[in-house]
C-alpha positions as CSV (number, residue, x, y, z in Angstrom):
1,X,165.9,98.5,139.2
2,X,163.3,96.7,136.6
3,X,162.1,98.6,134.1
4,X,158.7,98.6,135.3
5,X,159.7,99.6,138.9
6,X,161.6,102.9,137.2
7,X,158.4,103.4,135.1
8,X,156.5,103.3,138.5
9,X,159.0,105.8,140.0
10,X,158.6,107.9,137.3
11,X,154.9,108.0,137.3
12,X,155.1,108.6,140.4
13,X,157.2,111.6,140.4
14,X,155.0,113.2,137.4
15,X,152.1,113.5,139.9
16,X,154.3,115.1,142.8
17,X,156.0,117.6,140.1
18,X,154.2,117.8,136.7
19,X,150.9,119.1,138.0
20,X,152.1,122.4,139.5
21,X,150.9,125.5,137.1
22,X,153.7,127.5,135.9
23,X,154.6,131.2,138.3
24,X,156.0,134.2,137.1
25,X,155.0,133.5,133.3
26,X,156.1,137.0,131.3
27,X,156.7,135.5,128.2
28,X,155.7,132.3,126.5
29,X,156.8,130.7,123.2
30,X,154.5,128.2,121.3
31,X,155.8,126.0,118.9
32,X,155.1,122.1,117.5
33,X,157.3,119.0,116.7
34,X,156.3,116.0,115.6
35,X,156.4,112.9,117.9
36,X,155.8,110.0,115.3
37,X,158.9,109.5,112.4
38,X,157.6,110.8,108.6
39,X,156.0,114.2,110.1
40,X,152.8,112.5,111.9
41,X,150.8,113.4,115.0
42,X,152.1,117.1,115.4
43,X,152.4,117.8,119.3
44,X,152.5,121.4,120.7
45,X,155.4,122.2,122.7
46,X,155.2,125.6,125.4
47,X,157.8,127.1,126.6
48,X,158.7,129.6,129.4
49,X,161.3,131.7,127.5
50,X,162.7,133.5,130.4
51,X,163.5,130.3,132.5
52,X,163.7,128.7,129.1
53,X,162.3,125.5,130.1
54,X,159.2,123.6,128.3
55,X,155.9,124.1,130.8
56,X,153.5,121.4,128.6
57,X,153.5,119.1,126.1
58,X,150.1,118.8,124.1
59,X,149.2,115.9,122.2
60,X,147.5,118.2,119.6
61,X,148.5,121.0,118.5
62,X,145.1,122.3,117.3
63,X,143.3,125.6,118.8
64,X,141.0,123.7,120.8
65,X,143.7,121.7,122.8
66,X,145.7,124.3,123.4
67,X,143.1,126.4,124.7
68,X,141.7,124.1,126.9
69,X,145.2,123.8,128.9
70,X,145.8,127.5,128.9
71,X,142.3,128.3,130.6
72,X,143.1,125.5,132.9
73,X,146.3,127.9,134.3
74,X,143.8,130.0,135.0
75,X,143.0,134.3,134.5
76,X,145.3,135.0,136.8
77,X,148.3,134.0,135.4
78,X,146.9,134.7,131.5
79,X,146.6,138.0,132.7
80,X,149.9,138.6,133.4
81,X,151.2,137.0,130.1
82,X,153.2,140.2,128.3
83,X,154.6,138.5,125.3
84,X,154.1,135.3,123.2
85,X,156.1,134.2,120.6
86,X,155.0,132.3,117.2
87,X,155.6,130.9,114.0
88,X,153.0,132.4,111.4
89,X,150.5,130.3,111.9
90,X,147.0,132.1,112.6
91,X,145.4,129.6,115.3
92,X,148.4,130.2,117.5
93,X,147.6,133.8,117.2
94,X,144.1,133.9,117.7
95,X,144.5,131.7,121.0
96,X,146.6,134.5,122.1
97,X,144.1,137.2,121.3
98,X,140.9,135.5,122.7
99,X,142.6,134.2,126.4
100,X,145.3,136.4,126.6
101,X,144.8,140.3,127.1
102,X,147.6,142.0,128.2
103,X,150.1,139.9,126.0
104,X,151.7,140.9,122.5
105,X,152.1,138.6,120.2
106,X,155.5,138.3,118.4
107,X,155.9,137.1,114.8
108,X,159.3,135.0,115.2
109,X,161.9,136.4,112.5
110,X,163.5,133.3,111.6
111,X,159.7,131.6,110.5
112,X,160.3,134.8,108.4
113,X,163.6,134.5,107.3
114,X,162.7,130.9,106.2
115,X,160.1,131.9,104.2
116,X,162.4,134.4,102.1
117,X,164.9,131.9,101.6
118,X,162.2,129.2,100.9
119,X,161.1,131.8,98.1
120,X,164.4,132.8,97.0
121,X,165.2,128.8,96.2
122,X,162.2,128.0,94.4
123,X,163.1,130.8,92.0
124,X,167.0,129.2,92.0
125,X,165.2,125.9,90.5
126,X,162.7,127.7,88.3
127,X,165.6,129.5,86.5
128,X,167.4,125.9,86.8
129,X,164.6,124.4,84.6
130,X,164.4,127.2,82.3
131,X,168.0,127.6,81.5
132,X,167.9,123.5,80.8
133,X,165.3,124.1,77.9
134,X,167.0,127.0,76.3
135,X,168.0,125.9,72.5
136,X,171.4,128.2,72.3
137,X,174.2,125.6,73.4
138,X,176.6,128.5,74.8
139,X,174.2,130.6,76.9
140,X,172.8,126.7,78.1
141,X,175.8,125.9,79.4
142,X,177.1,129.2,80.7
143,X,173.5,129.5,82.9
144,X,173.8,125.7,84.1
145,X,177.1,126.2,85.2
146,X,176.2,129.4,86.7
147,X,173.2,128.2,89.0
148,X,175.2,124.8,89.6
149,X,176.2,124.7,93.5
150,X,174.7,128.2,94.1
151,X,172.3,127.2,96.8
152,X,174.2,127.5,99.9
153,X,176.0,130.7,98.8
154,X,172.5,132.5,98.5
155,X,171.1,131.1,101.2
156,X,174.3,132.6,103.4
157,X,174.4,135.7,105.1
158,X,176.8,138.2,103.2
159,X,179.1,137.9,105.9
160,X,179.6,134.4,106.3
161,X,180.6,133.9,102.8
162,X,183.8,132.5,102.3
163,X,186.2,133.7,98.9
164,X,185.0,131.0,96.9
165,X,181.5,131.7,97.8
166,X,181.8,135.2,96.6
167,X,182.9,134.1,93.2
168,X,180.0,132.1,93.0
169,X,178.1,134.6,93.4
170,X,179.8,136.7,90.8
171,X,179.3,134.0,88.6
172,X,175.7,133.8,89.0
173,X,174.9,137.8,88.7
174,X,176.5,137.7,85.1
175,X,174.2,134.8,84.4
176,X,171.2,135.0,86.2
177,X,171.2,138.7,87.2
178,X,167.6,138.7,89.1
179,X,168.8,135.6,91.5
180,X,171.4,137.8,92.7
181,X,168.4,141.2,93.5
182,X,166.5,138.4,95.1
183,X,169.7,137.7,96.7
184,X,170.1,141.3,97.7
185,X,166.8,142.0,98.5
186,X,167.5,139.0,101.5
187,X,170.0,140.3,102.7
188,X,168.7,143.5,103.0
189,X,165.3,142.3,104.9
190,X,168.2,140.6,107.2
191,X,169.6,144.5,107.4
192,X,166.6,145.6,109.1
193,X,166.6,143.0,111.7
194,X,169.9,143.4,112.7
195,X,169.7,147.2,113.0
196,X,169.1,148.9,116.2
197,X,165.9,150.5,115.8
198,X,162.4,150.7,117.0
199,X,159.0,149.2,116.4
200,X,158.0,152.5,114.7
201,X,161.1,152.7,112.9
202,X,161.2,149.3,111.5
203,X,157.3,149.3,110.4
204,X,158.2,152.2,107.8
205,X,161.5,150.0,106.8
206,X,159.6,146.9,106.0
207,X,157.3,148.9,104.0
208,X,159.9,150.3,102.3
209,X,160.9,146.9,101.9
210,X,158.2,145.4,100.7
211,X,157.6,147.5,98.1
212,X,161.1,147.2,96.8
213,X,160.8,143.0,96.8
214,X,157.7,142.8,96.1
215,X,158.5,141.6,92.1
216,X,161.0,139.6,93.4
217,X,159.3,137.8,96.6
218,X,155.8,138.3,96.1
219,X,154.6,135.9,99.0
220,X,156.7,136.8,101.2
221,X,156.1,140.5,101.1
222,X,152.3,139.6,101.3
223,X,152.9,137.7,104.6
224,X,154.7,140.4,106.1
225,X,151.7,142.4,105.0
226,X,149.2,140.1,107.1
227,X,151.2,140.0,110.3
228,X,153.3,143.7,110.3
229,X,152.3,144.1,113.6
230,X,153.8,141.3,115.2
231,X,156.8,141.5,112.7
232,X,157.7,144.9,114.2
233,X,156.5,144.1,117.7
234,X,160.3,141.7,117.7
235,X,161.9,145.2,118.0
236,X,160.3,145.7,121.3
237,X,162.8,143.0,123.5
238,X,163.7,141.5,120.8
239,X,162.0,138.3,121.6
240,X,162.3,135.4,119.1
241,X,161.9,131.8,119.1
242,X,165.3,130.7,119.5
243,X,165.2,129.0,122.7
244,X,162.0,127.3,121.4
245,X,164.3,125.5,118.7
246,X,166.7,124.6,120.8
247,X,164.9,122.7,123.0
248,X,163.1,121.0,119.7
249,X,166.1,119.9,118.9
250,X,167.2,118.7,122.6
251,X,163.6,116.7,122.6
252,X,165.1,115.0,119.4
253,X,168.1,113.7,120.7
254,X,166.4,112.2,123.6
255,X,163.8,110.8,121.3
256,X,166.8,109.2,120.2
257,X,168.5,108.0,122.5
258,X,165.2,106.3,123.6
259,X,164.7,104.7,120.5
260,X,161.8,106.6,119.5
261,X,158.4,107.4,122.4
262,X,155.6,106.1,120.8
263,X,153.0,106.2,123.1
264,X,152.3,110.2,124.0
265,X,152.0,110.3,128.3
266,X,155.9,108.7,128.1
267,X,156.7,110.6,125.9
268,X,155.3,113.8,127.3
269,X,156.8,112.7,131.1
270,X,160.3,112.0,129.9
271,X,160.6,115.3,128.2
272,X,159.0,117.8,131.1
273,X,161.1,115.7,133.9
274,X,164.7,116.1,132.0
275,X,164.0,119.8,132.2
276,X,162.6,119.3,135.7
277,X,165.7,118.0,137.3
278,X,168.1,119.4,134.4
């Protein structure tokens, strides 16, 4: 076959299979990715997490687009919407609240997680800088050496760290002693998530929490202050954005393999048919 015949075909096929609304929606997951190389022209990607297959693609992923396709599904099926998953970003949210009533939405813990380590390695370069100007030769060196290679054995989790790791981290407490509380104070945010307790439970913990880190992660203790409630609402099913990511990252290998899908509807139909017929 030509490539125009397949093109055909698969036009074709989008308007037999593509139109149908999705049934039995409990629980959605929105997320973006971008569809141009160097970050450009953010598209939003939905996701049915319990069949965990992608329902739309969006060519925007701005409030107004999104909510124009979600009242095109129709009350019905927005009523009966019980969870929807996000990163922290407050137009997702607020389409969720205004079209969606009966749904809860769910603050994803990684978008979290990242945040903390994001935090935790800006302060690993600011001490970088700082110990790089200091006049005393010795205590220099010692700090340098210290903070050198120390990224990946703070961002780990505790029990991923290998022996060598663990010295590094030795190393840096006798240096640098407030990398390794921020370090701590990581890990133990990672504590609560992995503990088996309840919504109520784990709202009292992260204010605990937060008022332990504070000094050390300001900003991240003052966005889990804005969205507490659908922080602690993960503890309900434990609902997260994993198999979100993981098809972002499957849409990535077959932009690809395709040599990049510049123009949006191709784009958009290759990506909802592999999941179609996968």
């Amino acid at each position: 076959m030509t490539p125009t015949e397949i093109e055909t075909l698969l036009k074709e096929t989008e308007e037999d299979v593509l139109k149908e609304k999705p049934t039995g929606l409990k629980r959605l997951g929105i997320d973006e990715i971008t569809h141009l190389k160097g970050g450009k022209n953010y598209v939003a990607v939905l996701v049915d997490l319990d069949t965990r297959k992608p329902i739309e693609l969006l060519e925007k992923r701005n409030k107004e687009v999104i909510a124009e396709y979600l009242r095109g599904l129709g009350s019905e099926i927005l009523n009966q919407i019980e969870e929807v998953s996000i990163d922290l970003w407050v137009p997702y949210k607020s389409v969720v609240e205004e079209l969606m009533p009966n749904a809860q939405v769910v603050a994803d813990r990684f978008h979290i997680m990242k945040q903390i380590n994001n935090e935790l390695d800006t302060q690993r370069k600011k001490e970088k800088r700082e110990a790089e100007k200091l006049k005393t030769k010795k205590i220099r060196e010692n700090k340098i050496k210290a903070i050198k290679n120390s990224k990946y054995p703070l961002l780990k989790k505790k029990e991923n760290l290998n022996e060598t790791e663990k010295e590094k981290l030795k190393e840096v407490e006798k240096a640098v002693p407030d990398l390794i509380k921020i370090y701590q104070e990581k890990e133990n945010f990672r504590d609560i998530f992995e503990s088996k307790i309840t919504s109520d439970q784990a709202f009292w913990k992260l204010i605990e929490w937060t008022e332990s880190a504070y000094k050390y992660l300001p900003k991240s203790c003052q966005t889990i202050k804005r969205w507490i409630n659908e922080i602690v609402s993960y503890f309900d099913n434990r609902t997260t954005q994993g198999t979100v990511e993981g098809i972002n990252q499957k849409i990535k290998l077959i932009k690809r393999k395709a040599y990049g899908l510049n123009n949006f509807d191709n784009f958009r139909r290759r990506i909802l048919l592999n999941w179609h017929f996968g």
